[in-house]
Structures are given as structure tokens and as C-alpha cells.
C-alpha positions in Angstrom: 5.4 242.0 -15.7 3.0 239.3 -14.1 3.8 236.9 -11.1 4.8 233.9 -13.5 7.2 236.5 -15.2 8.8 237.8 -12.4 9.0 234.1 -10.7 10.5 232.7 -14.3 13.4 235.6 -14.2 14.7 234.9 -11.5 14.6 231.1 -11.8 16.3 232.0 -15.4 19.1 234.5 -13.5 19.4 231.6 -11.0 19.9 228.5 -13.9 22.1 230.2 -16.0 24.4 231.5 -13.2 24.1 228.2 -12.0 25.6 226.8 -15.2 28.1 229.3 -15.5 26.7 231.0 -18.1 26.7 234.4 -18.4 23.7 236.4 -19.3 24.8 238.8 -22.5 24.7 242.8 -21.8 23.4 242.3 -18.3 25.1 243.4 -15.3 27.0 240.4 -13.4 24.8 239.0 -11.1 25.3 237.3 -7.7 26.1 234.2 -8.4 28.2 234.3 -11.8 30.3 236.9 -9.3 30.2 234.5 -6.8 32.0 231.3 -8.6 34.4 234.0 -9.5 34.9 234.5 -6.0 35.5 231.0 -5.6 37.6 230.3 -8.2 40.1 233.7 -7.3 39.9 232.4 -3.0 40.4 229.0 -3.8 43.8 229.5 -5.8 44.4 232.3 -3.0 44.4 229.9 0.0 46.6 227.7 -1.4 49.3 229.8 -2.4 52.2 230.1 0.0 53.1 233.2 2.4 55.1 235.2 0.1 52.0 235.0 -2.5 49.3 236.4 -0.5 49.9 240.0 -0.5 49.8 239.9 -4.6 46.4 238.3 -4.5 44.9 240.4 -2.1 43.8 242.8 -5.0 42.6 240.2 -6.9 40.1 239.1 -4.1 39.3 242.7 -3.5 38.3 242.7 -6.8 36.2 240.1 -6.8 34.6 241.0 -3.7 33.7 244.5 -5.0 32.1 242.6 -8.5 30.1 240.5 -6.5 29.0 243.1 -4.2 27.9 245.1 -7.4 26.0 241.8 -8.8 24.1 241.8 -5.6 22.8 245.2 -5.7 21.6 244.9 -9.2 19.9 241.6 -8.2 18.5 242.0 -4.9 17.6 245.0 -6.3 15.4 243.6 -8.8 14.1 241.2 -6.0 13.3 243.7 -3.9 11.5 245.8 -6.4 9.6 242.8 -7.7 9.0 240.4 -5.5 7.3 242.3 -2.6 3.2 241.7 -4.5 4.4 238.0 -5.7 6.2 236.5 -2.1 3.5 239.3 0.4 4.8 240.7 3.5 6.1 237.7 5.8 8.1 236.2 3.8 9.4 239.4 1.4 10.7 240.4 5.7 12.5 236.9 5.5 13.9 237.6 2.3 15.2 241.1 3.1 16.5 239.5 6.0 18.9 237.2 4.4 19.6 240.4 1.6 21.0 242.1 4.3 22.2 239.4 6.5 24.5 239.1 3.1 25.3 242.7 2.5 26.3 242.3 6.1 28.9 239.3 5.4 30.3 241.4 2.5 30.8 244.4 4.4 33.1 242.0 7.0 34.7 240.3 3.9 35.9 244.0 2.6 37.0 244.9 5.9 38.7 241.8 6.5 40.7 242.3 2.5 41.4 246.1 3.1 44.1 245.1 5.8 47.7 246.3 4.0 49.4 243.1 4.7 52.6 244.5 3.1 55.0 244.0 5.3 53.4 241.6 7.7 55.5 239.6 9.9 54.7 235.5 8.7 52.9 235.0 11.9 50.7 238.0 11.7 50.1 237.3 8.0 49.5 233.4 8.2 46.9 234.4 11.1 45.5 237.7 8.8 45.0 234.7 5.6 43.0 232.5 8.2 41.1 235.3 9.2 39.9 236.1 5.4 39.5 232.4 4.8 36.8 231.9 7.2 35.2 235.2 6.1 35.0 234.5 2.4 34.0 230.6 3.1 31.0 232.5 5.5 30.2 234.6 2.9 29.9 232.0 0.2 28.0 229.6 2.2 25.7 232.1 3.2 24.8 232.9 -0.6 24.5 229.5 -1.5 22.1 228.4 1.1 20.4 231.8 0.4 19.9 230.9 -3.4 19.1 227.4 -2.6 15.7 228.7 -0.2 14.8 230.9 -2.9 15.3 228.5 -5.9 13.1 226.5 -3.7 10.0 228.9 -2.9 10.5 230.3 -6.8 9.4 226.6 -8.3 7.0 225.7 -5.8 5.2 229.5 -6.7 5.9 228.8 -10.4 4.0 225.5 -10.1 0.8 227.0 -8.2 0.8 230.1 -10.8 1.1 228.1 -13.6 -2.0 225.7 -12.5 -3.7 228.7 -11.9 -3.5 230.1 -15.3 -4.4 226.7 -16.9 -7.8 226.7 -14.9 -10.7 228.8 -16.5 -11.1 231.9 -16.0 -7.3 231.9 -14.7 
């Protein structure tokens, strides 16, 4: 796979996921799990105390397919990338992979709290807790796939001048 390929798979894994589109018979990747994420937390937070302990699984869930996404697609990152992005910025990359894996660690922990039987207080104060968690977490991936969206076109552009010139 050359540098253009690589660099025009993830941009593709980045649109479509983007657009809500799932790519067919691959594995769920980061961001598809993550507006599922979204979409499960969102109707989560706004249900009322004697919902939350019947949507904890759901989030769990979710949590555990996004975690999965990741793997498979940092993994391809971080098999790839290293000869396209060189060693400086691959560190900054791997940096923000784990930086993520680190958020969804502390969003797991956070969700594997049994909140059966939780006082209101205590559970009202364990549902803020989660909140803020999962609303890190999923700002920290956006920004994340914003910077590398960015860096992917700008190396698309310069590879594909470079193959247009002769010799290239």
C-alpha cells in the first residue's frame, strides 16, 4: 500500500463514519461507535432517576463497541502510518491513541459501578459523574479526528503533487 493509499483510507474511514455511514463487512470503527455513544448517553442523561440503572448496560455496551472500533482502527494507524507521518509526529499520534484508551478505561470504570440500589443522592451524583466522563471522552475523539483529518489532507495534497510531477 503506498503513502497516498494509506492517507486516502483513512480519510475514507474518517468521511463515511462522518456521514453515518457504515462501512459493509468491516469491523465498527471509532467514530460510527462513537455517534452510537452519543446517541445511547444522550437519551441516558435525560432520563429520570428511576431510569438510569436500566441504561447503564446499554452504555456499557456502547462503551465496550467503541473500545473495540478503536483497537481495530488505531491499530491500523499504528501499523501504517509510522513510514507516511515519521517519528515526531507518529509520538504525537500515539500520544492522543493512548491518551484515548486512557479516557475509555475511566469511562468503564466509571459504568461498572452497580448502582442498583443507590440511594437518589448517591445515584444523581454517580449519573454526574458518568456524564462528565463520557462528554470527556467524546470530546477527546472528536478533537482527535479533527487534527488527524487535518494532517491526512494537507499529506494527501503534497503526495498527490508529487506523483503528478515527472518522475514522481
Amino acid at each position: 500500500m503506498t503513502h497516498l493509499e494509506i492517507i486516502r483510507r483513512a480519510i475514507e474511514e474518517h468521511h463515511k463514519v462522518r456521514s453515518g455511514i457504515r462501512l459493509v463487512g468491516e469491523a465498527v470503527n471509532d467514530f460510527d461507535a462513537l455517534f452510537g455513544l452519543q446517541k445511547s448517553y444522550s437519551t441516558w442523561s435525560q432520563s429520570s432517576v428511576e431510569e438510569i440503572a436500566g441504561r447503564v448496560s446499554r452504555v456499557q455496551e456502547t462503551v465496550a463497541s467503541l473500545d473495540e472500533g478503536l483497537n481495530k482502527h488505531f491499530g491500523f494507524e499504528e501499523q501504517y502510518l509510522p513510514p507516511v507521518f515519521g517519528g515526531s509526529l507518529m509520538k504525537a499520534l500515539l500520544f492522543e491513541h493512548n491518551e484515548i484508551r486512557r479516557k475509555l478505561a475511566d469511562s468503564r470504570a466509571a459504568l461498572a459501578t452497580n448502582v442498583a440500589g443507590m440511594a437518589q443522592e448517591r445515584l444523581l451524583a454517580h449519573k454526574y459523574l458518568v456524564e462528565q466522563v463520557i462528554d470527556g471522552l467524546c470530546q477527546t475523539i472528536e478533537a482527535h479526528a479533527g487534527r488527524e483529518e487535518t494532517v491526512f489532507r494537507m499529506l494527501e495534497r503534497a503526495l498527490e503533487a508529487e506523483e503528478k510531477q515527472p518522475g514522481g
